[in-house]
C-alpha positions, 0 to 999 in steps of 0.5 A, spaced: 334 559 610 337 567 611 340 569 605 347 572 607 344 580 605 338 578 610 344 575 615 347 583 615 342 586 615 340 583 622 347 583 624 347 590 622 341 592 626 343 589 633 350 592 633 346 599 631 341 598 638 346 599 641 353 601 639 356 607 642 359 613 638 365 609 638 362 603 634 359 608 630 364 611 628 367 604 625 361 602 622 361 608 618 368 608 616 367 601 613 361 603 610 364 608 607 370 604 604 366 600 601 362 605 597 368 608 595 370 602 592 363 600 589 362 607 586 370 607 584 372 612 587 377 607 590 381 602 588 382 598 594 378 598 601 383 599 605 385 606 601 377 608 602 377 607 610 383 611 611 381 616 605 388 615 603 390 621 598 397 623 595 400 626 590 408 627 587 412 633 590 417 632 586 422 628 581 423 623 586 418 624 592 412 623 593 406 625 600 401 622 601 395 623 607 390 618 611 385 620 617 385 615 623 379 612 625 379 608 632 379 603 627 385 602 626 388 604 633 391 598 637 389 597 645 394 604 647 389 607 643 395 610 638 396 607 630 396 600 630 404 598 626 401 594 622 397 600 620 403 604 620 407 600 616 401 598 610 400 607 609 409 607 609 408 601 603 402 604 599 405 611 600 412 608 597 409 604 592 405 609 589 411 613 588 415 608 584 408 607 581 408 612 578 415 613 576 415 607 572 414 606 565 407 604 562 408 597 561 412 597 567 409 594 575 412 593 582 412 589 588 415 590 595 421 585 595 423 589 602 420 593 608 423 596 613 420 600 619 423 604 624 417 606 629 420 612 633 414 614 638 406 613 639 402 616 633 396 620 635 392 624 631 387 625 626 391 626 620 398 623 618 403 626 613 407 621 610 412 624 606 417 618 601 422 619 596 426 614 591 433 613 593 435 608 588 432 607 581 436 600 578 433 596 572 429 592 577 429 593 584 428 601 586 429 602 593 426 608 597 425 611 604 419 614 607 418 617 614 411 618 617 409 625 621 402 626 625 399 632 627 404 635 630 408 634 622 415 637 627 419 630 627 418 623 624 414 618 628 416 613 624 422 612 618 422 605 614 425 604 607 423 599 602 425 595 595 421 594 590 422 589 585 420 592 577 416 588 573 412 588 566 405 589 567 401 583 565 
């Protein structure tokens, strides 16, 4: 019986015979996420595929960045909403994240996602900033820009529930 490491590493050497640079380009950013994590560089493999960074810009906001692959771009070949909505959270989350007392959490209660036009682009721009800070519901707004960083393709808001951390 193939052990599952046998079942991949077969499946791996097919897709390598004959995947264009496309699929190539997939397959090494998966690989990569996954080494991010087992490595710690990454907490999540979802940050590892989109080489996710981000840092405060102020009291109350924040900017995170990603890179697109073609991984995560829908059949139009622009960012696929989903995407677009996970990178409008994460960046949002994080700034509540980070703003929060130690022993204090969050959890999106709410998101809201306004998509203003097609993103293309190698590199996004998600610029988010903290509208409100209650004793356990902050809410934020964040608008998401491409290469072109000129006017937002998509703007979204989100509350986040405050909770202690476990």
């Amino acid at each position: 019986m193939m052990t599952e490491k046998d079942a991949l590493l077969t499946l791996f050497n097919d897709i390598m015979e004959e995947a264009t640079e496309e699929e190539l380009h997939v397959v090494r950013t998966l690989l990569e996420s996954a080494r991010a994590v087992q490595t710690k560089k990454e907490r999540t493999y979802l940050h590892g595929a989109l080489k996710y960074s981000g840092t405060l810009t102020g009291e109350n906001s924040y900017e995170a960045t990603i890179r697109l692959s073609p991984f995560f771009l829908n059949n139009l070949n622009i960012l696929h909403g989903g995407i677009a909505a996970t990178f409008a959270d994460s960046a949002m989350g994080t700034l509540v994240g980070l703003k929060l007392p130690e022993d204090k959490t969050s959890v999106t209660s709410e998101i809201k996602v306004n998509y203003l036009r097609p993103i293309k682009g190698e590199i996004l721009k998600c610029k988010a900033e903290i509208v409100h800070r209650g004793k356990n519901l902050w809410v934020t707004e964040s608008k998401i820009y491409d290469d072109g960083n000129v006017r937002p393709s998509i703007f979204s808001s989100a509350s986040f529930f405050v909770i202690r951390k476990r």
